[in-house]
C-alpha positions as CSV (number, residue, x, y, z in Angstrom):
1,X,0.0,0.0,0.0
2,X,0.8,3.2,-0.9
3,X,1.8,6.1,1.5
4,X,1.6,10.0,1.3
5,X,1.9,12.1,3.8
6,X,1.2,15.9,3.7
7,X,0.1,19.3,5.1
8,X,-3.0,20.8,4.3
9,X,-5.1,23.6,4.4
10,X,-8.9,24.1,5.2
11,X,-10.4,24.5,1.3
12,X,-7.3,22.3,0.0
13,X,-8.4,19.5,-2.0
14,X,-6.9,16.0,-2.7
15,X,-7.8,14.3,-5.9
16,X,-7.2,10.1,-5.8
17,X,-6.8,9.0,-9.4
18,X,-6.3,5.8,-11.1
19,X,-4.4,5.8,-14.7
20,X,-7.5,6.3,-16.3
21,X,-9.7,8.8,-14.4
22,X,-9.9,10.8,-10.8
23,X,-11.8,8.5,-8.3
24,X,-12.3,10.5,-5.3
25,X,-12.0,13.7,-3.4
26,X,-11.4,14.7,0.2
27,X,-11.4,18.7,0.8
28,X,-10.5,19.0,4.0
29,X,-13.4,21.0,5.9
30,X,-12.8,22.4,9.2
31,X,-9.9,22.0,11.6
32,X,-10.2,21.7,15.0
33,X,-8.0,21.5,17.8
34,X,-7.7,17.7,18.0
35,X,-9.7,17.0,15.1
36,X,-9.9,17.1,11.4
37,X,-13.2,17.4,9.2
38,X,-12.6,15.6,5.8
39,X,-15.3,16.1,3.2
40,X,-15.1,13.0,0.6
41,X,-17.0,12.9,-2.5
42,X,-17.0,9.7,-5.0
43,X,-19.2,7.7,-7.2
44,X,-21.2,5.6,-5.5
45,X,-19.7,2.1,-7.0
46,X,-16.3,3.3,-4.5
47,X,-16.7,2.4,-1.1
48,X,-15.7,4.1,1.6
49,X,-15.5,3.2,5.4
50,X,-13.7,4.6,8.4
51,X,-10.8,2.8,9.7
52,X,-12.4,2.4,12.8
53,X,-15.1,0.8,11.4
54,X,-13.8,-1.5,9.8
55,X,-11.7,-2.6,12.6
56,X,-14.8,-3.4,14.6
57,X,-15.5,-5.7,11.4
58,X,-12.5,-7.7,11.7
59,X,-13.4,-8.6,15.7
């Protein structure tokens, strides 16, 4: 798996992309002391799930 880290800005955007076409987009939305709103938009055949739970899953 691949790995990018980086700094952002509230408004920033953050295109995922295949070879072929852009897949997703996360804007980040609203930072907050200890927390960080992430606004993802993607067609609805992609599949998105928190890490958290889809940790729960696994147990």
């Amino acid at each position: 798996m691949a790995r990018l880290v980086i700094t952002q800005k509230i408004g920033d955007k953050i295109y995922i992309s295949n070879d072929k076409e852009d897949i997703a987009l996360i804007t980040i939305g609203k930072v907050d002391r200890n927390q960080v709103r992430l606004v993802f938009e993607a067609d609805r055949k992609v599949h998105i799930t928190r890490g958290n739970a889809k940790e729960k899953k696994k147990i």
